[in-house]
VOVO-985170 format. One record per residue (C-alpha): residue number from 1; residue in one letter; y, x, z. Coordinates in nm, 4 decimals, always signed. Each point is the difference from the previous one (the first is absolute). Example, Ala and Ser with C-alpha at 12.3 -4.5 7.8 and 13.67 -1.06 7.14 Angstrom:
// VOVO-985170
site n:1, res:A, y:-0.4500, x:+1.2300, z:+0.7800
site n:2, res:S, y:+0.3440, x:+0.1370, z:-0.0660
This chain:
// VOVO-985170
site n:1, res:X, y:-1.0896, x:-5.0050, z:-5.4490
site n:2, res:X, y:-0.2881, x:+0.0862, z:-0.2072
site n:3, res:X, y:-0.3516, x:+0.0912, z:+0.1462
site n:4, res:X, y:-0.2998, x:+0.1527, z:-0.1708
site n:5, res:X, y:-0.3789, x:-0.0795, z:+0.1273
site n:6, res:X, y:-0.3071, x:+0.1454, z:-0.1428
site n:7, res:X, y:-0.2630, x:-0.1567, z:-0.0939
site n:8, res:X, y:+0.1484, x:-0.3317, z:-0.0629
site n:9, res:X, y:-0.2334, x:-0.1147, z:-0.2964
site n:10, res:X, y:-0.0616, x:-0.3458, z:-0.0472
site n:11, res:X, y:+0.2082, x:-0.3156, z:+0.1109
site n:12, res:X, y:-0.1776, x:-0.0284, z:+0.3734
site n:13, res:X, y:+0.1520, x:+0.3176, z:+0.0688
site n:14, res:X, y:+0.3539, x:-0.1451, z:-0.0583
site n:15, res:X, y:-0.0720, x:-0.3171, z:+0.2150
site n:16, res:X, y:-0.1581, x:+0.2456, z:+0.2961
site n:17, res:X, y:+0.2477, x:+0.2120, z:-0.0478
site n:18, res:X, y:+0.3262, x:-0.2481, z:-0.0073
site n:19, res:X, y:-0.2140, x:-0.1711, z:+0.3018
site n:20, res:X, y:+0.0521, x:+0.3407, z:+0.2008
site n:21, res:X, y:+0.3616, x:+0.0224, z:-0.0654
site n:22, res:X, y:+0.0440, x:-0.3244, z:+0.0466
site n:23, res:X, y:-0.1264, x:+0.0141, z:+0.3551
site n:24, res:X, y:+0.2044, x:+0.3282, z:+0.0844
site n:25, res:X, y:+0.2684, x:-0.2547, z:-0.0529
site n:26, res:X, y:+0.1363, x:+0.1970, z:-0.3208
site n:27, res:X, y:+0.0926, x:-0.2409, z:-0.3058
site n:28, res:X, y:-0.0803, x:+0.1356, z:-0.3451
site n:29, res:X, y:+0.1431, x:-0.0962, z:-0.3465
site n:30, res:X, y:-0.2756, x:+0.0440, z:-0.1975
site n:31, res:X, y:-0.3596, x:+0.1562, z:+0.0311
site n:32, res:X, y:-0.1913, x:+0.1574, z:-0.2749
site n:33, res:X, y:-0.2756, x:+0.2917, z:-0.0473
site n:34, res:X, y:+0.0665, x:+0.2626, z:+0.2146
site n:35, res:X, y:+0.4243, x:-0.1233, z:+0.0044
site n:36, res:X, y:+0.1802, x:-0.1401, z:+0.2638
site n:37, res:X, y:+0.3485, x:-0.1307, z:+0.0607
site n:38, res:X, y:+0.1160, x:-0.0445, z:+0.3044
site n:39, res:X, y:+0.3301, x:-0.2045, z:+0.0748
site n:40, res:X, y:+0.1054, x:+0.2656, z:+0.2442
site n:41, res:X, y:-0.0892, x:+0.3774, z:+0.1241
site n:42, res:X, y:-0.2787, x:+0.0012, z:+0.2493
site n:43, res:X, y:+0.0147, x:+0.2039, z:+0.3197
site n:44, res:X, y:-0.2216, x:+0.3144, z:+0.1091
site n:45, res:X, y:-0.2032, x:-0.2796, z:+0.3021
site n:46, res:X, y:-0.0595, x:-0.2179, z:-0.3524
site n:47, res:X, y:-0.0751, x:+0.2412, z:-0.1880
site n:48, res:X, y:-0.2255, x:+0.1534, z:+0.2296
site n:49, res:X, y:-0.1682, x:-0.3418, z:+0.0656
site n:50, res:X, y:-0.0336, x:-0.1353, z:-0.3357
site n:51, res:X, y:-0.1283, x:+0.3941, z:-0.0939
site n:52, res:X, y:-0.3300, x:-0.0975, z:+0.2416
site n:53, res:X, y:-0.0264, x:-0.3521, z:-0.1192
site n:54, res:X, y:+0.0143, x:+0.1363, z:-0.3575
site n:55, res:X, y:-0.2669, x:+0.2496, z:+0.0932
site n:56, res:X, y:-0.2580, x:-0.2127, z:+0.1552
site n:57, res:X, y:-0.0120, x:-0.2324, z:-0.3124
site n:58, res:X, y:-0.0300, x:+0.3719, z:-0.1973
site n:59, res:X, y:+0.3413, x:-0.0315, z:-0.1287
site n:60, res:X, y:+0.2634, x:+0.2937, z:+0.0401
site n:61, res:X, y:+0.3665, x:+0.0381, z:-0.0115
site n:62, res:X, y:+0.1133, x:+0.2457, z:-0.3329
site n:63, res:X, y:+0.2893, x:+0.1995, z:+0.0816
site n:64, res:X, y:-0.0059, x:+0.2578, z:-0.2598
site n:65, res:X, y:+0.1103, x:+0.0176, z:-0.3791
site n:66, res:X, y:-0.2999, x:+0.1160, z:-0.1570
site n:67, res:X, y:-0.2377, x:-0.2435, z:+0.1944
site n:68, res:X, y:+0.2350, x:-0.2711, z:-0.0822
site n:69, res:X, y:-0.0277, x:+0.0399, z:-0.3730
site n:70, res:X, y:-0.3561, x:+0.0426, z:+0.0372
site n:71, res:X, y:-0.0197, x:-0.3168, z:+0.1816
site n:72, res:X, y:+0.1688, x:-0.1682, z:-0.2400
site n:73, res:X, y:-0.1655, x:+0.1311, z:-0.3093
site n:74, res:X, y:-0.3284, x:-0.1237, z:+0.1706
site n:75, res:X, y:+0.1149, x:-0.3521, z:+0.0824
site n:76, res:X, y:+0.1575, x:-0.0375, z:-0.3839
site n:77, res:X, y:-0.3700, x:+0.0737, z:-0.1015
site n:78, res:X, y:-0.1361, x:-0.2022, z:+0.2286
site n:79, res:X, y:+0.2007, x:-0.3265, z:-0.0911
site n:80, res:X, y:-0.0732, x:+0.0727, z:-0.3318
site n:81, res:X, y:-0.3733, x:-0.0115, z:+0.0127
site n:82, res:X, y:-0.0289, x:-0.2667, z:+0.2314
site n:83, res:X, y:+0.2931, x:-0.2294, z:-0.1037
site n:84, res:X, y:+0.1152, x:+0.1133, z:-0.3398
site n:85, res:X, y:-0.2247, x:+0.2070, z:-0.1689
site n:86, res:X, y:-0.0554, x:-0.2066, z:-0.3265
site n:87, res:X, y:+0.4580, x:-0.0134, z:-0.0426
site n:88, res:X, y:-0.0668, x:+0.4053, z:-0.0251
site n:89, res:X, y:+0.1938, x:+0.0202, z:-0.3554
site n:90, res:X, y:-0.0043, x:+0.3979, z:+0.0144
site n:91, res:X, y:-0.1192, x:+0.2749, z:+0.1098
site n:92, res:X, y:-0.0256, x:+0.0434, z:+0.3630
site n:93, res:X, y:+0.2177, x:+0.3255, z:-0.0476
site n:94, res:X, y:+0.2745, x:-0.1639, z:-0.1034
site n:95, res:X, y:-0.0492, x:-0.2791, z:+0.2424
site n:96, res:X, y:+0.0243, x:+0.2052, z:+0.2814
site n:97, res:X, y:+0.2490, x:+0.1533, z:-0.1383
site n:98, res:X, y:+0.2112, x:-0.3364, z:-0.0652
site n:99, res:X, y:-0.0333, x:-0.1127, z:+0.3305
site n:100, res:X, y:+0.0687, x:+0.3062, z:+0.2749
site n:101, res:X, y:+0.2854, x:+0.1040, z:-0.2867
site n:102, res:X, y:-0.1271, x:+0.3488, z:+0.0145
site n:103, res:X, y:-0.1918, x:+0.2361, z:-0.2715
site n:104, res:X, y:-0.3602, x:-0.0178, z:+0.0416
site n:105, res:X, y:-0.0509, x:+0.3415, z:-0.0457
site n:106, res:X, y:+0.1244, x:+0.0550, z:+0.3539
site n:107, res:X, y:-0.1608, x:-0.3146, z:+0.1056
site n:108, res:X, y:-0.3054, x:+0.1153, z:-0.0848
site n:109, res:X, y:-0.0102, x:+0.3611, z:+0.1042
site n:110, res:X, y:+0.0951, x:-0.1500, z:+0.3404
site n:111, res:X, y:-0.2644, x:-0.2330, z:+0.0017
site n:112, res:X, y:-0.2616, x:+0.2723, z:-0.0879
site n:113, res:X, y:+0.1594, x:+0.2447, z:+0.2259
site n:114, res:X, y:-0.0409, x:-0.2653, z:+0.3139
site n:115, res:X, y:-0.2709, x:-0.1896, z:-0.0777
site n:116, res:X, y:-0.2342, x:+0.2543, z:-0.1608
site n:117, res:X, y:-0.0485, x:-0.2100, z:-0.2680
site n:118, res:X, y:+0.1662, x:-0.1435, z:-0.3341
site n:119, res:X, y:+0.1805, x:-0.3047, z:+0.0112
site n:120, res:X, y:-0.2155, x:-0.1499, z:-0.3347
site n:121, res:X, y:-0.3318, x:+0.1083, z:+0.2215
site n:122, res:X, y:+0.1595, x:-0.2113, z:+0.3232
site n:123, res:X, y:+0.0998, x:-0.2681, z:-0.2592
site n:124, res:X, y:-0.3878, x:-0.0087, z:-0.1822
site n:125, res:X, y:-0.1461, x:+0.0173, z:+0.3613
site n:126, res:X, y:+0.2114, x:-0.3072, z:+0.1374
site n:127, res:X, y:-0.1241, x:-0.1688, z:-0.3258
site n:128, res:X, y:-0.3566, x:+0.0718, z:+0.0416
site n:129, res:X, y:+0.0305, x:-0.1641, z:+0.3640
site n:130, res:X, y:+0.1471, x:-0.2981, z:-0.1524
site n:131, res:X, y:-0.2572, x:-0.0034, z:-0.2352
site n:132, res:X, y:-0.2769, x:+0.0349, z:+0.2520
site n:133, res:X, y:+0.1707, x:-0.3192, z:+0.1812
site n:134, res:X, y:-0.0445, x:-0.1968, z:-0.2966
site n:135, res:X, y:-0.2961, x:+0.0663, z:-0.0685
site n:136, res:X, y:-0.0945, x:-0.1031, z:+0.3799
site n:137, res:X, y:+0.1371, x:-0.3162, z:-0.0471
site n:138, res:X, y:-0.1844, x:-0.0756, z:-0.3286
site n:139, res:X, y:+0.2885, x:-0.2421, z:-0.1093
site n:140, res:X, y:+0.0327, x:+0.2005, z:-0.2851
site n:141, res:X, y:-0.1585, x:+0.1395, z:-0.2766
site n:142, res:X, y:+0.0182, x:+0.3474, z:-0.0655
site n:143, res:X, y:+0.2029, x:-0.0757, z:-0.3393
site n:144, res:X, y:+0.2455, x:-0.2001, z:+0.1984
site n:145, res:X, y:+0.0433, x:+0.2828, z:+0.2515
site n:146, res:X, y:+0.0779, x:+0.2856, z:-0.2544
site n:147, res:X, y:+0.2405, x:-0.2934, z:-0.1502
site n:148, res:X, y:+0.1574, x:-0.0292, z:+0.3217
site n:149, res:X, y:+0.0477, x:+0.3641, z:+0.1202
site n:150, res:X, y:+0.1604, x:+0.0717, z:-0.3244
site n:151, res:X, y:-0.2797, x:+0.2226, z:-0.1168
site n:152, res:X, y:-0.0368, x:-0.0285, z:-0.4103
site n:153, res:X, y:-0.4170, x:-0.0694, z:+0.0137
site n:154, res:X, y:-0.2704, x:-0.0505, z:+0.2304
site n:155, res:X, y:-0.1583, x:+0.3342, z:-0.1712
site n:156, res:X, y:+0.2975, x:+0.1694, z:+0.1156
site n:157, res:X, y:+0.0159, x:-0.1301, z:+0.3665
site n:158, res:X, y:-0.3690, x:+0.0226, z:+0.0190
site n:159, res:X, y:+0.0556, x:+0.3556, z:-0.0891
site n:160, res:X, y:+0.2631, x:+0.1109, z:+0.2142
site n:161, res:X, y:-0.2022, x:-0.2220, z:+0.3296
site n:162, res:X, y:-0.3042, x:+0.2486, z:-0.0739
site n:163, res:X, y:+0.2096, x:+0.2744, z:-0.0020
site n:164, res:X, y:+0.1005, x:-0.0523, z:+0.3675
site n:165, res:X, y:-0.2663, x:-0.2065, z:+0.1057
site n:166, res:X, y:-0.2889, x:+0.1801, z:-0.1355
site n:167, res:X, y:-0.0978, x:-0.3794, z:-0.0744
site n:168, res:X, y:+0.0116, x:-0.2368, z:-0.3098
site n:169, res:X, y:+0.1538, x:-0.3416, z:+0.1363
site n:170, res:X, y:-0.2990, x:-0.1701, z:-0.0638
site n:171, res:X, y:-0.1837, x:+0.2220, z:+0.2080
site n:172, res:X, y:+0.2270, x:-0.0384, z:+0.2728
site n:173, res:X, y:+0.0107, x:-0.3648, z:-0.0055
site n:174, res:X, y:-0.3158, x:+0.0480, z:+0.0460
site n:175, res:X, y:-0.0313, x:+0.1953, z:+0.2811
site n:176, res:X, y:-0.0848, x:-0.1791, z:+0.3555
site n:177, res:X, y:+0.2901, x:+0.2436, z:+0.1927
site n:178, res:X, y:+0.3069, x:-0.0088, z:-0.2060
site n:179, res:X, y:+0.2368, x:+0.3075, z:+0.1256
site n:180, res:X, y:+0.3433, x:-0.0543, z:-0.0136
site n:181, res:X, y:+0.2745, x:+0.2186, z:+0.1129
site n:182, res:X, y:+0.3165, x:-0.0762, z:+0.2116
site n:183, res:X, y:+0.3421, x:+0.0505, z:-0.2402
site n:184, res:X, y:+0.1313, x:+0.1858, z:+0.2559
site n:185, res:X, y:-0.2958, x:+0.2489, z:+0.0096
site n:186, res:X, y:+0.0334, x:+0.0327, z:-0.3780
């Protein structure tokens, strides 16, 4: 049996989340963003239960199509930044595309349609956070960070973070209260 959980977005969410299951007593297969398999059906009591567990960690159950896609079009974007950006050998069209085995067209007009916004704006917002992160950390240098999100110069990532910043990086590194957004408020 396969589950669907929003807001599933980094790989703490899978341990809490496989913890939760695991002490409801149901066995999964596998956990991954916003997926899981279950070895068995679940009853109405477990769902019930593992519904309120779910929601006081500010997780939810996903029972319908159109969320699911979303859900998953929102986790395959945010593996990719944070995991796999720099393997990104196309466009993210045809990425998407690739890996929910669906036309993006309709992908995207249901993203837009749900989410109010464009799946390339969601995708340039969850890279601006990442940015922001590593720029935080000051491990890296702004060169290696445009290198490592996959963008083509540090002019052009330095352009697109004022864009939605309003900042330059430099000027955000800079600043004593660094802002950073949730990915699930994105």
């Amino acid at each position: 049996m396969m589950l669907y959980i929003k807001n599933m977005v980094c790989s703490r969410c899978k341990m809490v989340v496989k913890s939760e299951f695991e002490k409801l007593g149901l066995h999964t297969i596998s956990v991954e963003l916003g997926e899981i398999e279950l070895e068995s059906e679940i009853s109405d009591e477990q769902r019930k239960e593992l519904l309120q567990r779910l929601h006081l960690l500010g997780f939810d159950l996903i029972d319908d199509k159109k969320s699911k896609t979303i859900e998953k079009i929102k986790n395959i974007i945010i593996d990719l930044v944070h995991q796999k950006n720099n393997d990104l050998k196309e466009n993210l069209s045809e990425y998407l595309s690739k890996n929910l085995h669906q036309d993006y067209n309709s992908l995207s007009n249901l993203f837009s349609e749900v989410e109010g916004t464009t799946i390339e704006k969601y995708f340039i917002n969850l890279k601006i956070e990442k940015v922001k992160e590593l720029i935080i950390y000051n491990e890296m240098s702004l060169t290696e960070i445009a290198y490592s999100l996959n963008y083509s110069t540090v002019a052009h990532l330095s352009k697109q973070f004022k864009k939605v910043t309003g900042f330059t990086p430099t000027y955000f590194k800079q600043l004593k209260i660094k802002k950073r957004k949730q990915i699930e408020n994105l």
